[in-house]
C-alpha positions as CSV (number, residue, x, y, z in Angstrom):
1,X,88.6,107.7,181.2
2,X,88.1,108.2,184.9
3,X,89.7,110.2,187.7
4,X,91.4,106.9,189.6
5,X,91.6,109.4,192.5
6,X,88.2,109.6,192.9
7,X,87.3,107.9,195.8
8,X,86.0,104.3,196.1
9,X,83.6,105.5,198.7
10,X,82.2,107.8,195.8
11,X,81.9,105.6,193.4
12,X,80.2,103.1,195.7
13,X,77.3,106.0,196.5
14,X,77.0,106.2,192.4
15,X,76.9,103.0,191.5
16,X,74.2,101.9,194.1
17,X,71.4,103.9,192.2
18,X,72.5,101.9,188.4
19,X,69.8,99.8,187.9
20,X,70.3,98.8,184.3
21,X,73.8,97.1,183.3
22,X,73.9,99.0,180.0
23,X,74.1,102.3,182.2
24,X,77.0,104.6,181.1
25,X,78.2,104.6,184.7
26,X,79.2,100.7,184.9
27,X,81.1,101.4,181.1
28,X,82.6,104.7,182.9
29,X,84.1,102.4,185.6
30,X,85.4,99.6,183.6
31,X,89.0,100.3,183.4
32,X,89.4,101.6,186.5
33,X,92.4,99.2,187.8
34,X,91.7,99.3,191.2
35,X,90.4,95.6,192.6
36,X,87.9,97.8,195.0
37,X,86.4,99.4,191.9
38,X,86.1,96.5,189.8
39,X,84.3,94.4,192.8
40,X,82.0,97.4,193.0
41,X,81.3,96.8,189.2
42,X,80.9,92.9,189.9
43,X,78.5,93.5,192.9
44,X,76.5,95.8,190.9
45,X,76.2,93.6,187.6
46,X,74.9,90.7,190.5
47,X,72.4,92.9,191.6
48,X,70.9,94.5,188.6
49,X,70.9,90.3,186.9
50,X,68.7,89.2,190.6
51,X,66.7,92.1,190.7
52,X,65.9,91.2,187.1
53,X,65.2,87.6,187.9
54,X,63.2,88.0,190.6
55,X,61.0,91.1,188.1
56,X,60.6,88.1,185.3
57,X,59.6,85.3,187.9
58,X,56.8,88.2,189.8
59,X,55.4,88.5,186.1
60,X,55.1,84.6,185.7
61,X,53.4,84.3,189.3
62,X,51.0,87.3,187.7
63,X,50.1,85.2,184.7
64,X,46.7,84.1,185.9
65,X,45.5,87.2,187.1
66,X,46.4,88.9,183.8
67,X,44.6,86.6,181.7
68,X,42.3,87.2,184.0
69,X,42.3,90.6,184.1
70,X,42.6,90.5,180.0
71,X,39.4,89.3,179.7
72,X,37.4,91.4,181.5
73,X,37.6,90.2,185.3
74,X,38.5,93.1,187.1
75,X,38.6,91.4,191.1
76,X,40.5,88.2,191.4
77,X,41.0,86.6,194.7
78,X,43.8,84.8,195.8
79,X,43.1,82.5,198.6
80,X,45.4,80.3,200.6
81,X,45.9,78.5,204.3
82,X,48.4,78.6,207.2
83,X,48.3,75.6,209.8
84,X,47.2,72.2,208.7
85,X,49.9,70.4,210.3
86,X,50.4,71.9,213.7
87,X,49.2,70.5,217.1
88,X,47.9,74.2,218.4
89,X,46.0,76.8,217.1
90,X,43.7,77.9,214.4
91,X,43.8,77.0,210.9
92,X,44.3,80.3,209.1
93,X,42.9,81.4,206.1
94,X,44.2,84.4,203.7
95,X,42.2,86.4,201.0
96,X,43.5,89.0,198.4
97,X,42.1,90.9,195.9
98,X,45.3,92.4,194.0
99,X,45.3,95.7,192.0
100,X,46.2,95.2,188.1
101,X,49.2,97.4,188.8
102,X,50.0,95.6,191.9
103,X,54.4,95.7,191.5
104,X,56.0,94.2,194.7
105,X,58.2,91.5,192.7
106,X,59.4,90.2,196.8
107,X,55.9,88.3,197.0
108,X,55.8,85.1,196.8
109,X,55.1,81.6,198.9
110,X,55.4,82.3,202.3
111,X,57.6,79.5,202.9
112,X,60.0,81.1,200.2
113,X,60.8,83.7,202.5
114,X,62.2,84.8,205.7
115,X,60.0,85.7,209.0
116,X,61.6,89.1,208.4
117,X,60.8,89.9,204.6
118,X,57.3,88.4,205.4
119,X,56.7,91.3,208.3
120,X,57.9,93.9,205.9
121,X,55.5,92.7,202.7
122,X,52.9,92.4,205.1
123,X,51.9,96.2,205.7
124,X,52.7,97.1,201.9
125,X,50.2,94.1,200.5
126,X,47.4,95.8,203.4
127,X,48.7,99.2,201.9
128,X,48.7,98.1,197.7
129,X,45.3,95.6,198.0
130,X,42.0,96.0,196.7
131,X,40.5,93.8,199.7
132,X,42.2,91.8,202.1
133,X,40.2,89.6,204.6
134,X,41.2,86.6,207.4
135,X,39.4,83.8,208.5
136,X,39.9,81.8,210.9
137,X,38.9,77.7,211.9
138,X,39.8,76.9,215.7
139,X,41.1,73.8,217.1
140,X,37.5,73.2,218.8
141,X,36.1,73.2,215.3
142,X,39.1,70.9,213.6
143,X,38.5,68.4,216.4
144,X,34.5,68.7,215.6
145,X,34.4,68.1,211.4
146,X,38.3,67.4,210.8
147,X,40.8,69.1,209.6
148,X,40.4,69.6,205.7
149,X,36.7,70.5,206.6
150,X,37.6,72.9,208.6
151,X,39.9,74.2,206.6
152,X,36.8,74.3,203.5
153,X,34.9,76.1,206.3
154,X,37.4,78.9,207.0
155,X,38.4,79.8,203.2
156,X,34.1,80.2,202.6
157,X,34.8,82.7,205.7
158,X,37.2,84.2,204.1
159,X,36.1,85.2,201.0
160,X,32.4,86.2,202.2
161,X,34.5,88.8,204.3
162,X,36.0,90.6,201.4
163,X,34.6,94.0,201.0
164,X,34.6,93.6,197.3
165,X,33.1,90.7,195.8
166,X,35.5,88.8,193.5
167,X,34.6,87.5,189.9
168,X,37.3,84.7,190.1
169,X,38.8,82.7,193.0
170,X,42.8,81.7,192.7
171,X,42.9,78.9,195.1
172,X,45.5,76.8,196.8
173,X,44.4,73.2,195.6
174,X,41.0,73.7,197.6
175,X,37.0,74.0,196.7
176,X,35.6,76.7,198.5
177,X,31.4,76.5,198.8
178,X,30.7,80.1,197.3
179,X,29.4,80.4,194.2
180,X,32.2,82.0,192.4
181,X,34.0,80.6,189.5
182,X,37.2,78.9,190.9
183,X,40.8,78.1,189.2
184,X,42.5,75.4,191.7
185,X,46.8,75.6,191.4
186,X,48.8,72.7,192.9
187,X,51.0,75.0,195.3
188,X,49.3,77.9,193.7
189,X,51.4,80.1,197.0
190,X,54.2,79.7,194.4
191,X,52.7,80.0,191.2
192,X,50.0,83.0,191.6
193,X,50.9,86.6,192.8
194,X,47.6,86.9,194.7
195,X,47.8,83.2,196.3
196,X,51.4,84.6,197.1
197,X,50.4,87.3,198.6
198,X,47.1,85.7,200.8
199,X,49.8,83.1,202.1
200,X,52.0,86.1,203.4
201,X,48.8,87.7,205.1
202,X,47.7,84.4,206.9
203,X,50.8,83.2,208.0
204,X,52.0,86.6,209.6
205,X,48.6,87.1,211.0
206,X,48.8,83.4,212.4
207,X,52.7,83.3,213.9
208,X,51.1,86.4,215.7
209,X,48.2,85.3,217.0
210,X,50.9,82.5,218.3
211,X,52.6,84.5,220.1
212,X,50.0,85.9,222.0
213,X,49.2,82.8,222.7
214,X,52.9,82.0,224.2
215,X,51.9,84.6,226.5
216,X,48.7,83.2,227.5
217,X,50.3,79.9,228.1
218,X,53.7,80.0,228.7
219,X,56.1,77.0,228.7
220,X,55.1,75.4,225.2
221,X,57.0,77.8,223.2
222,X,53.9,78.7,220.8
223,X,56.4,81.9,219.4
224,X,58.7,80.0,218.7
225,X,57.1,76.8,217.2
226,X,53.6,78.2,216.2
227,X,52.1,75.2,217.4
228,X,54.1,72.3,215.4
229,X,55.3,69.9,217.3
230,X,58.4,70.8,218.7
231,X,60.7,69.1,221.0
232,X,60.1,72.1,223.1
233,X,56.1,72.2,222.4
234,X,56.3,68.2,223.1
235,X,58.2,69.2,226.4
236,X,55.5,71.3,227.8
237,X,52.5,69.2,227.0
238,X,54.2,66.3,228.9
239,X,55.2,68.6,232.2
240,X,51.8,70.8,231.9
241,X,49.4,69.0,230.2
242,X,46.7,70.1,226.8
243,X,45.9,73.6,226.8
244,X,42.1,75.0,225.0
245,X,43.8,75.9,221.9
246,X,45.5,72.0,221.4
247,X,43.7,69.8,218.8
248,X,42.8,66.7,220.7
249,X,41.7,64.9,217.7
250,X,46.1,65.0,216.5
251,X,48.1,62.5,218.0
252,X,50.6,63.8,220.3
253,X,47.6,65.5,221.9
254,X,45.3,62.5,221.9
255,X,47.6,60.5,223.6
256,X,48.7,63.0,226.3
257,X,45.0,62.9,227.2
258,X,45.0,59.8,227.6
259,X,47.7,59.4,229.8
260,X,45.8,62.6,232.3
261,X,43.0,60.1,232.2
262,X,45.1,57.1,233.4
């Protein structure tokens, strides 16, 4: 039985460090009558059930590697691209060799998460990796041999710049020219931990790079957008015109050319 005079405040502070729901601490609070106490309880059984949700669906996105890993391949790359579809900037590529006891269960596709959980993962997967390298394709070079070749060229970059050479490329529905065994995923950012992770990499390093460029030139709202085009990003390439980093081979761009040429 417990003390119903101890406080709520107390019990709060206790039941924050339960992390299984068999703990003796959620059965010590059970028939406590107070409605505070037995939200406390609910709260906590909600979090312990995510937290082991997100654990089983980390250890499915580590399947590949494992097998992997099982068989005698120590350094698996995951490699995967930020900005295909955007009117500015670089094509970003991501590589990651994970460590077999790599445990952040948070990484996943980029695009599953928030711009603020991506800035936190991205120090601890620099921290946790065997290698981590970026490369990078710029909108000169997209315009020059297109987009997807550009893309090819950058991933090549990419991996060459690991400082450990992998055994086996995870890839994000690409073929990269090395001559490294290669295991393409269909959305492999959401189905491998170390595609997961390379997304996270490129993408933070990309919206960064963005943002300096906002600086650079203002009125296009690169921090914002990242380069996609935005009402705001459409705005400023009307009133100011294409900047070195647009990719006059897209559209929008194209055509704003065009009319500076008229």
């Amino acid at each position: 039985m417990t003390d119903s005079k101890q406080p709520i405040r107390e019990i709060k502070a206790l039941l924050q460090n339960v992390t299984q729901l068999d703990d003796s601490n959620l059965a010590l609070y059970q028939n406590d009558e107070r409605v505070g106490v037995q939200k406390l309880i609910v709260q906590t059984q909600k979090r312990i059930q995510a937290a082991a949700l997100l654990e089983q669906q980390f250890q499915e996105r580590l399947r590949y590697e494992r097998h992997f890993w099982e068989n005698g391949i120590e350094f698996v790359a995951g490699v995967d691209e930020v900005g295909r579809g955007p009117l500015a900037g670089p094509v970003v590529t991501g590589a990651v060799i994970l460590p077999h006891d790599f445990d952040i269960p948070l990484v996943n596709d980029s695009k599953q998460l928030t711009h603020a959980e991506r800035e936190r993962l991205f120090p601890l997967i620099l921290e946790q990796a065997v290698s981590v390298s970026i490369g990078v394709a710029s909108s000169q070079l997209i315009d020059d041999i297109n987009i997807y070749e550009a893309t090819r060229v950058a991933m090549k970059q990419v991996v060459e710049r690991l400082s450990v050479q992998p055994q086996q490329i995870i890839v994000d529905a690409m073929q990269i020219d090395v001559p490294i065994q290669q295991t393409r995923l269909i959305k492999g950012d959401a189905k491998s931990a170390s595609v997961s992770a390379a997304s996270i990499v490129a993408k933070v390093y990309r919206d960064h790079l963005m943002a300096l460029y906002d600086v650079i030139y203002p009125g296009y709202a690169f921090a914002a957008n990242a380069g996609y085009g935005t009402k705001d990003h459409l705005s400023g390439l009307a009133s100011l015109g294409v900047t070195p980093i647009h990719r006059k081979s897209f559209s929008p761009v194209s055509k704003q050319l065009n009319v500076s040429r008229s």
